[in-house]
C-alpha positions as CSV (number, residue, x, y, z in Angstrom):
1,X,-1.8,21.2,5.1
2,X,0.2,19.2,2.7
3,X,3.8,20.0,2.9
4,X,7.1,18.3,1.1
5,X,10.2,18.4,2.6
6,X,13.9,18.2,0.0
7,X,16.6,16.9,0.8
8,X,16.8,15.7,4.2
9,X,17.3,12.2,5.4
10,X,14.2,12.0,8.0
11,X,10.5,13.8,7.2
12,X,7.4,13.8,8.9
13,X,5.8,14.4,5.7
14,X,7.9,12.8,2.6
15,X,11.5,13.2,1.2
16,X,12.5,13.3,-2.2
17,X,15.7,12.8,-3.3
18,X,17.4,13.8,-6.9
19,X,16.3,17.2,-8.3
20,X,13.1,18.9,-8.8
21,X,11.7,18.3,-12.3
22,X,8.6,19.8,-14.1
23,X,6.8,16.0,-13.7
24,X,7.6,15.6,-10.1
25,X,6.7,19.3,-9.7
26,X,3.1,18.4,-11.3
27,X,3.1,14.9,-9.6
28,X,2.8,17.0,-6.5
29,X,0.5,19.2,-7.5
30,X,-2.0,16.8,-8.4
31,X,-1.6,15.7,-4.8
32,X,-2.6,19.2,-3.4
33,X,0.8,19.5,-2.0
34,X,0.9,23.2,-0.8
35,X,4.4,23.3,0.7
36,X,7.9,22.7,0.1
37,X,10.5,22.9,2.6
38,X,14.1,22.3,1.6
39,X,17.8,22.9,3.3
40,X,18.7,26.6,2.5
41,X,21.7,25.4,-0.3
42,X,23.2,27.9,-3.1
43,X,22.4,24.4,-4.9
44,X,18.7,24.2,-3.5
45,X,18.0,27.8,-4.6
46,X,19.1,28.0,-7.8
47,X,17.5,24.5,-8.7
48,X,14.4,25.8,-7.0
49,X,14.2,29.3,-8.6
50,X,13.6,27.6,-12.0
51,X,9.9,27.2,-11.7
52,X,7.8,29.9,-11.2
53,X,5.0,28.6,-9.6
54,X,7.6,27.6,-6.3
55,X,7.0,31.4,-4.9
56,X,9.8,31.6,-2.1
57,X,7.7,32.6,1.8
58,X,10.0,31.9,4.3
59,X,13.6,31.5,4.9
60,X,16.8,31.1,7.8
61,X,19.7,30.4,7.5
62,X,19.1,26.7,7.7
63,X,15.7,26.4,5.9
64,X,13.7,27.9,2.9
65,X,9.9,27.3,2.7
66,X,8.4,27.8,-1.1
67,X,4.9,27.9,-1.5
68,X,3.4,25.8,-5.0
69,X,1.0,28.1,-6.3
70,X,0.3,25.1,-9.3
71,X,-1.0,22.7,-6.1
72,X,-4.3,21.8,-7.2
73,X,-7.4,22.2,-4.1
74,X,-7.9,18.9,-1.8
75,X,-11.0,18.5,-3.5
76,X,-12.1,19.9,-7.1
77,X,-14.3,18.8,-9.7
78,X,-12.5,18.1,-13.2
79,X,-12.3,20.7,-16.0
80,X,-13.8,23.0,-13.6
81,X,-9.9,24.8,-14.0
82,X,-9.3,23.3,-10.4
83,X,-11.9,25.7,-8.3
84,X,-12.2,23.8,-4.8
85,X,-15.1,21.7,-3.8
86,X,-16.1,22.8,-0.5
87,X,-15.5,20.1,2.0
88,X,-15.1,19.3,5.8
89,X,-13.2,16.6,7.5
90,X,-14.5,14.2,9.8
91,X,-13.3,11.1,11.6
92,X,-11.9,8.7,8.8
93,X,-14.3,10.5,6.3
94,X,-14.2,13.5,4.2
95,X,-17.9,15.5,3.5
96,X,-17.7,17.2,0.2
97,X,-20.7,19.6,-0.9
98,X,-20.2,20.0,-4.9
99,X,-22.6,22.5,-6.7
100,X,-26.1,20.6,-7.3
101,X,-25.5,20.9,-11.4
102,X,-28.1,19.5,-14.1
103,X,-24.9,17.4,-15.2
104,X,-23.0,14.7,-13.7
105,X,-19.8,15.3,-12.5
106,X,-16.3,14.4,-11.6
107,X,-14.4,15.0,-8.3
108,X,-11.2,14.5,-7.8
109,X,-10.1,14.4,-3.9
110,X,-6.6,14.0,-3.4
111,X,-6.4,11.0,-0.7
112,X,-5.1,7.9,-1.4
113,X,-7.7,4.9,-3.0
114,X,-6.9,2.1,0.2
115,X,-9.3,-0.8,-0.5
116,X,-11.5,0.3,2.9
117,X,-12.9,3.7,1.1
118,X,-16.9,3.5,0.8
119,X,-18.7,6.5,-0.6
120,X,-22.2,7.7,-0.4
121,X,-24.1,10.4,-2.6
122,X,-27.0,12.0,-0.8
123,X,-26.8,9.8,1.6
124,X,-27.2,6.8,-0.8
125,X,-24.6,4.5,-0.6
126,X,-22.6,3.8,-3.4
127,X,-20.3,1.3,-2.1
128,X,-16.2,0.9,-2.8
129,X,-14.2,3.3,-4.3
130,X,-12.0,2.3,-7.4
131,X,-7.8,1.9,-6.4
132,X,-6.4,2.5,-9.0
133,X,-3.4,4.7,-9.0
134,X,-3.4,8.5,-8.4
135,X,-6.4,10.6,-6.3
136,X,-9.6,9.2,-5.8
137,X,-11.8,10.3,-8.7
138,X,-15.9,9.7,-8.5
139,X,-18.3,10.4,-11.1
140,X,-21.4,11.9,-9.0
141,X,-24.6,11.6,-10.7
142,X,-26.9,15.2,-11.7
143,X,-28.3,17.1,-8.5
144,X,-25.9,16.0,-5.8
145,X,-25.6,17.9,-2.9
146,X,-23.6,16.2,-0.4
147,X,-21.1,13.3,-0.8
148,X,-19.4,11.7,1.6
149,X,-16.3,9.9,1.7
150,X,-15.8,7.5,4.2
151,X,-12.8,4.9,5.3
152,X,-14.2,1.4,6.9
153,X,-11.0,-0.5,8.4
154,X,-12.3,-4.2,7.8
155,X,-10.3,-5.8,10.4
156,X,-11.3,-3.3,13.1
157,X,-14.4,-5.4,14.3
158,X,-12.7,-8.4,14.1
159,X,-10.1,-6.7,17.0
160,X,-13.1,-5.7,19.0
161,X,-14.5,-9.1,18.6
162,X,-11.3,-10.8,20.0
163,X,-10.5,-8.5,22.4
164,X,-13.8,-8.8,23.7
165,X,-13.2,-12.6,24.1
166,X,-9.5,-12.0,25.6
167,X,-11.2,-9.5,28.7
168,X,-14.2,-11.9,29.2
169,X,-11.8,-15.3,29.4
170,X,-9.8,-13.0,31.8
171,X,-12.5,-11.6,33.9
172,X,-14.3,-15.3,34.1
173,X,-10.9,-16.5,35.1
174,X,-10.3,-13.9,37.7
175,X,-13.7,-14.3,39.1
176,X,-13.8,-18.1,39.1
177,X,-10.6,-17.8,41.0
178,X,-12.1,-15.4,43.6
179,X,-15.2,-17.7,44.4
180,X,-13.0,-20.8,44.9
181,X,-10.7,-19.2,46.9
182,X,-13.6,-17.4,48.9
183,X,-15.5,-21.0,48.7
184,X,-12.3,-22.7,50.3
185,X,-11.7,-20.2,53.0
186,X,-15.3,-20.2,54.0
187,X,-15.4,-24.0,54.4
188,X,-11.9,-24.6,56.1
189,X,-13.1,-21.9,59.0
């Protein structure tokens, strides 16, 4: 669920200020942003009820919720008139299933390109992703049946690696401790 919020100071998901424009409105569309919530403003209405793909879903007297038809699908494959990939979600990765085509093809996922993103196709690892601006785009070769998108934090073995130093130094410690003392009580007695 990717959702915008207008307008106020604080957002869980993103704030923009200034008005909506056609490019922003397509900016967020390209980043399969579903939802846009906005304070409920005579100025936020009117500026909102110029594009018709904002369809209006829910409203108080505090909040209006508009719904972006335009928002492309999380994952699609280009000139395919934005029909969604199916895909499922898994811990830091993303499993996409495109249609096994005699062609190649392009997807378009719409998650940002961070420098840890692997991928694989049919379970062949490809290696790193490009990071360039915008969604991640891979070219997938004829036949595919499976790709999947995968996020390797570099630096997260290197904290298990010293954090497994810190707790044996520690424990070593404490237990080095506890035989001297144990040592010096049993030859004092």
């Amino acid at each position: 669920l990717n959702v915008v919020e207008i307008g106020r100071p604080f957002s869980l998901w993103g704030v923009f200020g200034g008005p909506v424009t056609k490019g922003w409105l397509e900016h967020l569309s390209q980043w399969s942003v579903r939802y846009i919530i906005t304070a409920a403003t005579p100025a936020n209405r009117e500026e909102v009820s110029n594009f018709s793909t904002l369809k209006p879903i829910y409203s108080t007297d505090d909040l209006l919720v508009y719904e972006n038809t335009a928002a492309r699908p999380f994952v699609y494959a280009a000139g395919s008139k934005g029909e969604e990939v199916k895909s499922t979600f898994g811990v830091n990765s993303v499993d996409i299933y495109p249609a096994d085509r005699d062609v190649s093809q392009q997807l378009i996922i719409a998650v940002v390109p961070l420098k840890g993103f692997r991928y694989a196709v049919n379970d062949k690892k490809m290696g790193a992703i490009s990071t360039k601006e915008g969604p991640i785009e891979l070219k997938i070769p004829p036949h595919t049946r499976y790709v999947k998108l995968y996020f390797v934090n570099k630096f997260f073995n290197g904290g298990l690696v010293v954090s497994a130093i810190f707790w044996s130094i520690l424990a070593f410690y404490y237990l080095f401790n506890l035989t001297v003392k144990t040592l010096n009580k049993g030859s004092s007695g």
